[in-house]
N, C-alpha and C positions, 0 to 999 in steps of 0.2 A: 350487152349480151350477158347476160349471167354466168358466176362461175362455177366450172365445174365441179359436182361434187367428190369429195374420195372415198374409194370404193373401200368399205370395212378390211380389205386384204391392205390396203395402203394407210390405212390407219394402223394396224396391229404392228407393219414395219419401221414406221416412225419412233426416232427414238423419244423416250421417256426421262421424266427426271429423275434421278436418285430418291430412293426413299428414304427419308430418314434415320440412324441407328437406334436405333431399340435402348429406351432409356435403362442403365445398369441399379438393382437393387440398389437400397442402402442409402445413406448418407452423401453429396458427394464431396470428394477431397477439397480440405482449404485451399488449395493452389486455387480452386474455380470459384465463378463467381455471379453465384445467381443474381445479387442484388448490385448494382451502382458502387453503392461506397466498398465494397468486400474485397477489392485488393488492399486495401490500404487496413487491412483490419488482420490483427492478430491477437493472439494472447497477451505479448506484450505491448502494445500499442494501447491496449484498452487498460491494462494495470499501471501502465505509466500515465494515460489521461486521470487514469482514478487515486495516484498518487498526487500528481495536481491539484487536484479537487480539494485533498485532505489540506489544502493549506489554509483553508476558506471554510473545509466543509468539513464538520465530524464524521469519521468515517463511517459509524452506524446509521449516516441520514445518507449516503451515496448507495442508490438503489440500481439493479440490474436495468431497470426500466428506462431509469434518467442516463444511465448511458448508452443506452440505445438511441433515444432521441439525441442526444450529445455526436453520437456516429450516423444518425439515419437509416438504421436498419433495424428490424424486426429483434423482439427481446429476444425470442427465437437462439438467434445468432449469438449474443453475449451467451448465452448461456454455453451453448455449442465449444464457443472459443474458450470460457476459463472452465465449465463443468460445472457452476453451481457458484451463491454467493460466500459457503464458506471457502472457495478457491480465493475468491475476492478478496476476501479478508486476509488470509494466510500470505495470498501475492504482495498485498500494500507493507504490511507486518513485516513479512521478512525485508524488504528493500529497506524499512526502517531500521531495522537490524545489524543492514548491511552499509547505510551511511556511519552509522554510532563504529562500525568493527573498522570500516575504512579508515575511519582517520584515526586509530590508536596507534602510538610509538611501542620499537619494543620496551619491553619492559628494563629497567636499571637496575634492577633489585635491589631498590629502595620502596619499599611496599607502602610506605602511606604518599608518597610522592607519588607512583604509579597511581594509586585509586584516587587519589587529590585530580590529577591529569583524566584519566577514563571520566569520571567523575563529570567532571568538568565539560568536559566534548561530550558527553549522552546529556548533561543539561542542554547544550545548545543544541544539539539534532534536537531534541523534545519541543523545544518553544519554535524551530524552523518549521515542526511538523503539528500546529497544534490540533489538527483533525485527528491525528491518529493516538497522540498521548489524551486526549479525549476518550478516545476506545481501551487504553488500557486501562485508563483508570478507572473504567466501571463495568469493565469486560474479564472474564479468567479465560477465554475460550483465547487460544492463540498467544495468550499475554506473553507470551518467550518462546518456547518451542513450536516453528512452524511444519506444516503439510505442507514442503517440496516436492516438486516433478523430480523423477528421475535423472541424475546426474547434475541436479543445483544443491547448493549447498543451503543448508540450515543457518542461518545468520545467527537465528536466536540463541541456539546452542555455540556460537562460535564466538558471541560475545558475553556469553556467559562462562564458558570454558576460560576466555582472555581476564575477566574481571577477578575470577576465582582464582587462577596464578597469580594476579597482582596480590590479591591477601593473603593468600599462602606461602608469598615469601616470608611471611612474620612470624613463621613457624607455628601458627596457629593451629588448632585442634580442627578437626574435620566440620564437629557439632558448632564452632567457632565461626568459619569462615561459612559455614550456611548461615548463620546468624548475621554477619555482617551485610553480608549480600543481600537478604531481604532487607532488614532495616536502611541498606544503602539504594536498593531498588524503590521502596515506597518515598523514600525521605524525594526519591527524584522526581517521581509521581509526581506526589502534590506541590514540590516545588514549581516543576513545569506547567502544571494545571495553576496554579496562583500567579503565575508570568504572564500565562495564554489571557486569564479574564482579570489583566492588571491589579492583582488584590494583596502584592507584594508592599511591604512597606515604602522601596522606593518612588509608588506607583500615586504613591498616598499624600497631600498637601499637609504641612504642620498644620498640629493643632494644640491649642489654639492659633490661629494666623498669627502670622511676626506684626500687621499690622496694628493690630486690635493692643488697646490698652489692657493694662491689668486689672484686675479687679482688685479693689482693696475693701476691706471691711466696714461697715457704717457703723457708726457706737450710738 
């Protein structure tokens, strides 16, 4: 027997499903998450893969792109999360910054002993980071004073303020201790850049070899 049909009035009483919310303009909030990998993604999460990167990779060749496919989501998104690739750079830069400030003692006020120590500890953060002491050395953009988010600190300027008190215990001249600090800044440069692509003399076999005989003169 067939069943019976229902009369359009017992249809209109049957309830209905919820219609969906009406999508709100705009962007929406980080907490959500259109794509798969996008909880696990943030501003910091993608500056600290890209600080990674730099130990391997010069920082000028780490592209918004390659960390997209590094996270699996649209460049879209990197971009979203730092604002742009000079964000990129300023985020890697200042953490650099911030390892060289973290491990400084206070000062003794023995000035060439202090900058002998600073010294010392920004050569090794330079050769742990050689992706990024790559970018300074052929970069002015960033090279010390970073573009920080509101309420992060400036490393660049905070390990520059600490160096500049180390020489200025020597009661040096203003025009003095700017001068020391660049020629102490480039000397670390290209020390750290001759460390990264082993072109240090340590790096270098004697020459002539210990094996090889002398040469002596034929008459």
């Amino acid at each position: 027997m067939p069943a019976a049909r229902k009369s359009p009035a017992a249809k209109a009483a049957a309830p209905q499903p919820p219609s969906p919310a009406p999508r709100r303009r705009g962007r929406p909030p980080k907490t959500e998450s259109p794509i798969g990998a996008e909880p696990m993604l943030s501003r910091t999460t993608i500056l600290q893969h890209a600080i990674e990167l730099t130990k391997t990779t010069p920082l000028d060749q780490i592209s918004m792109v390659q960390l997209a496919k590094d996270f699996g989501v649209a460049p879209g998104l990197i971009h979203y999360y730092l604002g742009g690739r000079d964000q990129l750079v300023t985020g890697v830069l200042n953490d650099y910054y911030r390892q060289r400030t973290l491990r400084l003692q206070p000062l003794t006020g023995d000035w060439r002993a202090d900058v002998e120590r600073i010294s010392r500890l920004s050569f090794q953060v330079a050769i742990e980071n050689p992706g990024v002491s790559n970018y300074v050395a052929s970069h002015n953009r960033y090279r010390l004073f970073q573009d920080v988010q509101p309420g992060e600190t400036d490393y660049g300027l905070e390990y520059f303020n600490r160096m500049t008190s180390a020489i200025m215990q020597g009661d040096f001249s203003a025009e003095q201790v700017a001068l020391a600090y660049h020629l102490l800044a480039q000397y670390l440069v290209s020390a750290s850049m001759a460390e990264a692509s082993r072109q240090l003399p340590g790096h270098t076999p004697s020459f002539p070899p210990n094996d090889r005989e002398p040469v002596t003169a034929q008459h």
